[in-house]
C-alpha positions in Angstrom: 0.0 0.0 0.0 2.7 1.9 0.9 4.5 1.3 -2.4 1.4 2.2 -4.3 1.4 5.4 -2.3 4.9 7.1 -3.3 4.4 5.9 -6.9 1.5 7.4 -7.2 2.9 10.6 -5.8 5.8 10.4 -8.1 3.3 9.9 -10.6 1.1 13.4 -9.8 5.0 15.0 -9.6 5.9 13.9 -13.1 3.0 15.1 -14.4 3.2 18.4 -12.8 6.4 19.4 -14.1 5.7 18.4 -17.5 2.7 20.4 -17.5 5.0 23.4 -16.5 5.8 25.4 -18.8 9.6 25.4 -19.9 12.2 28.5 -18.7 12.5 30.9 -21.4 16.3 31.3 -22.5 18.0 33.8 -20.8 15.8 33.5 -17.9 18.9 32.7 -15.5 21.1 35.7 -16.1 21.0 39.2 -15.2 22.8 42.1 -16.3 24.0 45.4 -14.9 25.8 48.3 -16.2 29.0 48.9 -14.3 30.1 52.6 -13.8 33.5 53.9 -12.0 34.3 57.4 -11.3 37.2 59.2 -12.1 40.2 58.1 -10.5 44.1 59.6 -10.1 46.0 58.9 -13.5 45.6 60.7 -16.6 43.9 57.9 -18.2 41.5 57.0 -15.2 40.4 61.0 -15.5 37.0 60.5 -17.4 35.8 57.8 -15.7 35.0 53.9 -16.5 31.8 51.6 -18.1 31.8 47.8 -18.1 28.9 45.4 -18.3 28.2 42.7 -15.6 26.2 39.5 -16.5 25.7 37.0 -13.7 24.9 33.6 -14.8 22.5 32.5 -11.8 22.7 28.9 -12.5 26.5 28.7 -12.8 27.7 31.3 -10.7 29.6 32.7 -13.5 29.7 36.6 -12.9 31.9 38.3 -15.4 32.6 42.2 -15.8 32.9 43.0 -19.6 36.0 45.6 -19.8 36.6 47.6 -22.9 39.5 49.3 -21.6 42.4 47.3 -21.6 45.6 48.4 -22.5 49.0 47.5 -22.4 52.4 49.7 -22.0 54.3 46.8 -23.3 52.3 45.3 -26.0 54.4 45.6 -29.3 55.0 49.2 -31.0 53.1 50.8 -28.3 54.4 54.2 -28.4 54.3 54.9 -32.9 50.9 53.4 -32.3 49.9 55.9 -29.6 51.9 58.9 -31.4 49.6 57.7 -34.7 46.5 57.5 -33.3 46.5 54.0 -33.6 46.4 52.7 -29.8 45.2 49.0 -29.4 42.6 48.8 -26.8 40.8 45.2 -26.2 37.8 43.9 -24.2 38.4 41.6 -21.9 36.0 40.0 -19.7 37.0 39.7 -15.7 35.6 38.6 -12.4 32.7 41.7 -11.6 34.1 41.2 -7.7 37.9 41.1 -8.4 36.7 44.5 -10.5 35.0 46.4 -8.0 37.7 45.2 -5.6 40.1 46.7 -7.4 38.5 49.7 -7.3 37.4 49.8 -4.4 41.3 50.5 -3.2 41.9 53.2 -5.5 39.0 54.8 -3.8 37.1 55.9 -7.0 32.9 54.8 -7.0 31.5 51.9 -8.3 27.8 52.3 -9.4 25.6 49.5 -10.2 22.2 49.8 -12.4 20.5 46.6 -13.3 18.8 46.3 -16.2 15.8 45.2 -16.8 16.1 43.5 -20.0 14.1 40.8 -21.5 15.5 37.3 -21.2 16.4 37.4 -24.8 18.3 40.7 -24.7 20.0 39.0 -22.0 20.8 36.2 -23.7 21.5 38.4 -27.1 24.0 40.4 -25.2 25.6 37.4 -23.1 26.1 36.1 -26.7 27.9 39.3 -28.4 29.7 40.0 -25.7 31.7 36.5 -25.9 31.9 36.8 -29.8 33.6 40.2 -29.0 35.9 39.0 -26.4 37.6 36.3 -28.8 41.2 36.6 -29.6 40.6 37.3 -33.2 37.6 40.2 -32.0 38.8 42.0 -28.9 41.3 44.4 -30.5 40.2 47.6 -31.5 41.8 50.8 -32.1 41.0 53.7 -29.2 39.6 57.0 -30.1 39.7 59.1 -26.8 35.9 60.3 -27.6 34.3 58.4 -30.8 35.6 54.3 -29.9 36.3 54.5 -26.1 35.0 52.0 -23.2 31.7 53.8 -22.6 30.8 54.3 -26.7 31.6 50.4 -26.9 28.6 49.4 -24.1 26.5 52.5 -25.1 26.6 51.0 -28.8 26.2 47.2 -27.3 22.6 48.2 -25.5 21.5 50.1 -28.1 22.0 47.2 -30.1 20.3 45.0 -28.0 17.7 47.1 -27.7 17.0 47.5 -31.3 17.6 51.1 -31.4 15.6 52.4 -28.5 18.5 53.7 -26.8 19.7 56.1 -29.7 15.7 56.8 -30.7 15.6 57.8 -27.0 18.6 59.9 -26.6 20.3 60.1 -29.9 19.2 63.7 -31.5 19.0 65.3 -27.7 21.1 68.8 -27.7 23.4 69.3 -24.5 25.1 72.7 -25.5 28.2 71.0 -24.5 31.7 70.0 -26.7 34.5 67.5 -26.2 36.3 70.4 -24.9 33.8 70.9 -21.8 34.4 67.4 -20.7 37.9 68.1 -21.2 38.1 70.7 -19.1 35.6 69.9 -16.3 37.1 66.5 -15.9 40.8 67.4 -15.9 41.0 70.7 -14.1 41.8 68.9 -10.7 45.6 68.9 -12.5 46.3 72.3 -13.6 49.1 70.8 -16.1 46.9 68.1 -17.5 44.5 70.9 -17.5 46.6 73.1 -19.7 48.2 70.4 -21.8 44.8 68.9 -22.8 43.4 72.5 -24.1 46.8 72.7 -26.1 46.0 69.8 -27.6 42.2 69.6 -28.6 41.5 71.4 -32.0 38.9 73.2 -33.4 36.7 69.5 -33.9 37.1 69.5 -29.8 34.9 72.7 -29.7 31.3 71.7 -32.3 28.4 71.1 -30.1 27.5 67.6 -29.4 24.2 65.6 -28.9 23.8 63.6 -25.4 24.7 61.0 -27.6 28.0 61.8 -28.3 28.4 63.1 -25.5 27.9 59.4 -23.8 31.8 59.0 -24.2 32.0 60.2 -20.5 30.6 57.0 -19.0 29.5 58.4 -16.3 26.8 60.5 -18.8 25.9 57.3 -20.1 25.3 56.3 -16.3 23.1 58.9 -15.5 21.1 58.9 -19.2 19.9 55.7 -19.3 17.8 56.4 -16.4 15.4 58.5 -18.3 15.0 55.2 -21.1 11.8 53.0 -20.9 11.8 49.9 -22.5 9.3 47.0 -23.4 9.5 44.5 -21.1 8.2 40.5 -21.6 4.7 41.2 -20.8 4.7 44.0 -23.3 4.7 46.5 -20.3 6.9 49.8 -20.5 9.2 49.9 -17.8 12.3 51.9 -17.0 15.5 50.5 -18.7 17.1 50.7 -14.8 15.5 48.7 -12.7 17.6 49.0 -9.9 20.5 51.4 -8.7 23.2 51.0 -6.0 26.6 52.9 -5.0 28.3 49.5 -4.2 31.5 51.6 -3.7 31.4 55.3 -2.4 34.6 57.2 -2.8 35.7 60.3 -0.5 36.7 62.0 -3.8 34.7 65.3 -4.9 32.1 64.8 -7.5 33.0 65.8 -10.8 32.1 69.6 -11.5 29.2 70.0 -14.1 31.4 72.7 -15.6 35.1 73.4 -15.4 35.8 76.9 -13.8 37.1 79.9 -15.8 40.6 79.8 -15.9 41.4 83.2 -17.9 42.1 86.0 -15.1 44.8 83.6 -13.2 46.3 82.5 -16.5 46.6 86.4 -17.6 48.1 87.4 -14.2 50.7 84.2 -14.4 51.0 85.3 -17.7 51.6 89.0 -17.4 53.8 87.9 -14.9 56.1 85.8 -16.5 56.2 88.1 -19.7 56.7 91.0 -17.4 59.8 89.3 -15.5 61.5 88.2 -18.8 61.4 91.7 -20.5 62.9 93.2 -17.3 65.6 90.3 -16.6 66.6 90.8 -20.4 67.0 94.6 -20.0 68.9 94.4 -17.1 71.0 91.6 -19.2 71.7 94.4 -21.7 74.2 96.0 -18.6 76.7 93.2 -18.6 75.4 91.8 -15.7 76.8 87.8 -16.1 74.0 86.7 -13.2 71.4 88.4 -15.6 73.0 87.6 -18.5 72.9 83.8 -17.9 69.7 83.7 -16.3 67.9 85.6 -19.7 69.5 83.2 -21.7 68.5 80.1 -19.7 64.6 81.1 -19.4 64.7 82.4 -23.5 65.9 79.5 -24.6 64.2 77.0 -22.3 60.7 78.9 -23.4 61.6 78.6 -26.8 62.7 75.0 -26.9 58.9 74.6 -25.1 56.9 76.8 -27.8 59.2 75.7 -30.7 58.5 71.7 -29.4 55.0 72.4 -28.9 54.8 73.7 -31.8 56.2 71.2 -34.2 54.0 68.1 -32.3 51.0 70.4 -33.5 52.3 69.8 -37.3 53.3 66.5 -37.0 49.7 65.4 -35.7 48.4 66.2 -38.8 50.2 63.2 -40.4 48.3 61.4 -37.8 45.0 60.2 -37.2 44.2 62.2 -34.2 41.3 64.3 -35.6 41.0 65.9 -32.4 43.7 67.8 -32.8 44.1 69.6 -36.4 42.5 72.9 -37.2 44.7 74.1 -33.7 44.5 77.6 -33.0 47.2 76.9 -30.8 49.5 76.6 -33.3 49.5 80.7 -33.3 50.7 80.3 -29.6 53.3 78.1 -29.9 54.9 76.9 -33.4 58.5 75.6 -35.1 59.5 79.9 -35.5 60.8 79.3 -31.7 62.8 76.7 -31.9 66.1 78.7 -33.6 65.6 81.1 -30.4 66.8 78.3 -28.4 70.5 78.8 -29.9 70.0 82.6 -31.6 69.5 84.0 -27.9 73.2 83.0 -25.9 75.1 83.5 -29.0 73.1 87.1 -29.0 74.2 87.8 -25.5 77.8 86.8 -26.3 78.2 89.8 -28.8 76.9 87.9 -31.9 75.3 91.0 -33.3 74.1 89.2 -36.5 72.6 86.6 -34.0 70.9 89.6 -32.0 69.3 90.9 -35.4 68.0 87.2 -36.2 66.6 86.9 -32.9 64.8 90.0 -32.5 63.3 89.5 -36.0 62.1 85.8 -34.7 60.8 87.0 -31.7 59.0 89.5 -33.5 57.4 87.2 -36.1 56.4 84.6 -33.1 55.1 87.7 -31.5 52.8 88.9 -34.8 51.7 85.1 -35.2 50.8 85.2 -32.0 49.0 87.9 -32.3 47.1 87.3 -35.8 46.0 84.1 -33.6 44.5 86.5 -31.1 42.3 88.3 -34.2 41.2 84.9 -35.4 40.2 84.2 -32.1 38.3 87.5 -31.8 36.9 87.6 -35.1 35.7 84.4 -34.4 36.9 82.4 -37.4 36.6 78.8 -36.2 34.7 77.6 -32.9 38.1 77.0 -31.0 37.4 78.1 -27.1 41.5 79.0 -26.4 40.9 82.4 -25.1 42.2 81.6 -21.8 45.3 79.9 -23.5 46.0 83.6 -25.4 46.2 85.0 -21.9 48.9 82.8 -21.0 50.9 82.8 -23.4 50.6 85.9 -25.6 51.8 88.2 -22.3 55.4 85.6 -22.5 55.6 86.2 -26.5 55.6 90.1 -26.0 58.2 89.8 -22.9 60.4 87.9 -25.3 60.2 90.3 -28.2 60.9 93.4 -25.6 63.9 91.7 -24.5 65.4 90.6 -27.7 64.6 94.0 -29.1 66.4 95.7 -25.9 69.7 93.2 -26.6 69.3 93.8 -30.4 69.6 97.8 -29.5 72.7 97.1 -27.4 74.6 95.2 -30.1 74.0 97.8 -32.9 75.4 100.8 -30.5 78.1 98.4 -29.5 
């Protein structure tokens, strides 16, 4: 009787769970997008996005990372200098991630989504086609191919568009250059060699779209998205959000502060000094003498370097950069200052005349740089850099001329 019993309750069982129906695929994972805040290195600056799908049944819980690189993988430095850097996805443990930055003190914030089970599965599956050895290369752009463009573009795609239909066209009266700036100014050289840098392209208006480069835009936009969900219900994209690291760092600014009036005091400053130590080398004074010649030159060999980088990179393939009004600021005339100026102060006067002319010309380019930024004839925002610089160019040129003067009476 007994016997009878349990069979016939193994019986009812089996029939139950066939009658169930089966678990849809994807069911058994979910998915969260994976922000960091900025962090110390140059790099680590704007911020991080990776995308976490845990595998409930097996306990696999992987981070996908778009932003690997590697200081020693072959050719690293031409590829950088080119434009070409080789960045990969690679997918890590999501704990051994948040660990990681959890002792560099920069935020972790986690939104799950609330995809259907086959978007899950859809992006579970392109997410290991893209992490092969023969897919996870790609080359780095700082703001069109980054780490955040790479997941932006994934959920869009697994969302059939909505994301980008959503978002896409929104303006944000923003640039490359206002992430730039807000997100770098913490460094004041960063700061200043960033906005040497970034070209005229760095200053057009960008949609919230483009502007999703910064992940931690892309963080904060995708909680206005709805989607679809299973039941054919709209539902917000994020279903949940949690700070699963908080960080003692300040938040990043929503706009970087207005740097003109100290850079045209520091400016004014430093152009000031070098006028008067270059007079006062025009006495025969060897301390003076020596020192004028050391800060000429060393500024020259700086403007003339500068300069001649902004050439080269437009052999390159950093687009960013070409169209540079800085390029009026600081350009190749400099460089033959660097040796013009001590042979000048050692009674060259054929030298002096040659240097006074060069530091006239750099002083007239830079100041044909000031009309074009006046004017305004491209969208380039380097007012601030004009205060820094142009102040040192006219210094120069007062000097050299004051030297130039003491040579021809000699």
């Amino acid at each position: 009787m007994k016997n009878r019993t349990l069979i016939g309750l193994a019986l009812s069982l089996a029939a139950l769970t066939t009658s169930l129906p089966a678990q849809e695929p994807g069911s058994q994972l979910r998915v969260w997008l994976l922000t960091t805040g900025p962090g110390d290195a140059v790099w680590e600056r704007f911020g991080h996005n990776a995308i976490r799908v845990l595998d409930t049944e097996t306990g696999r819980d992987a981070a996908y990372n778009w932003g690997v690189f590697d200081f020693d993988q072959v050719d690293f430095v031409p590829r950088f200098l080119k434009g070409q850097m080789l960045y990969k996805m690679v997918p890590f443990s999501a704990a051994a991630m948040v660990d990681a930055y959890e002792s560099m003190n920069r935020e972790v914030v986690m939104q799950e989504l609330a995809l259907t089970p086959g978007q899950r599965l859809m992006l579970l599956d392109l997410a290991e086609v893209n992490a092969l050895p023969e897919n996870r290369d790609y080359f780095y752009d700082y703001f069109l191919d980054n780490c955040s463009t790479r997941v932006r573009d994934l959920l869009d795609q697994v969302l059939d568009g909505a994301l980008f239909d959503q978002l896409g066209a929104r303006e944000t009266g923003t640039s490359y250059r206002t992430h730039t700036r807000r997100l770098t100014q913490i460094d004041p050289i960063v700061f200043t060699g960033m906005d040497v840098l970034l070209g005229s392209p760095g200053d057009r208006p960008i949609s919230l779209w483009a502007e999703m480069f910064v992940p931690m835009t892309l963080r904060d936009a995708i909680r206005e998205v709805t989607i679809t969900n299973a039941e054919g219900v709209e539902v917000p994209l994020v279903m949940d959000e949690r700070v699963v690291v908080p960080s003692t760092r300040e938040a990043e600014p929503l706009r970087a502060d207005s740097w003109f009036w100290r850079y045209l005091a520091l400016g004014s400053v430093a152009g000031g000094l070098l006028a008067w130590i270059g007079v006062r080398a025009t006495t025969g004074a060897r301390l003076f003498r020596v020192l004028f010649g050391t800060l000429a030159s060393a500024w020259s060999l700086l403007a003339g370097l500068s300069g001649l980088i902004l050439v080269l990179v437009l052999l390159t393939d950093h687009w960013s950069m070409t169209f540079n009004e800085s390029l009026f600021l600081l350009n190749p005339v400099s460089l033959p200052l660097v040796a013009l100026v001590p042979l000048a102060l050692r009674g060259s006067l054929a030298s002096a005349r040659r240097a006074r002319m060069l530091g006239f010309v750099a002083l007239g380019v830079a100041a044909l740089g000031l009309l074009f930024q006046l004017l305004p004839v491209t969208p380039q925002e380097t007012g601030m850099l004009f205060a820094l610089l142009l102040p040192i160019h006219i210094g120069l040129a007062m000097a050299l001329n004051a030297v130039a003067e003491v040579e021809l009476r000699a």
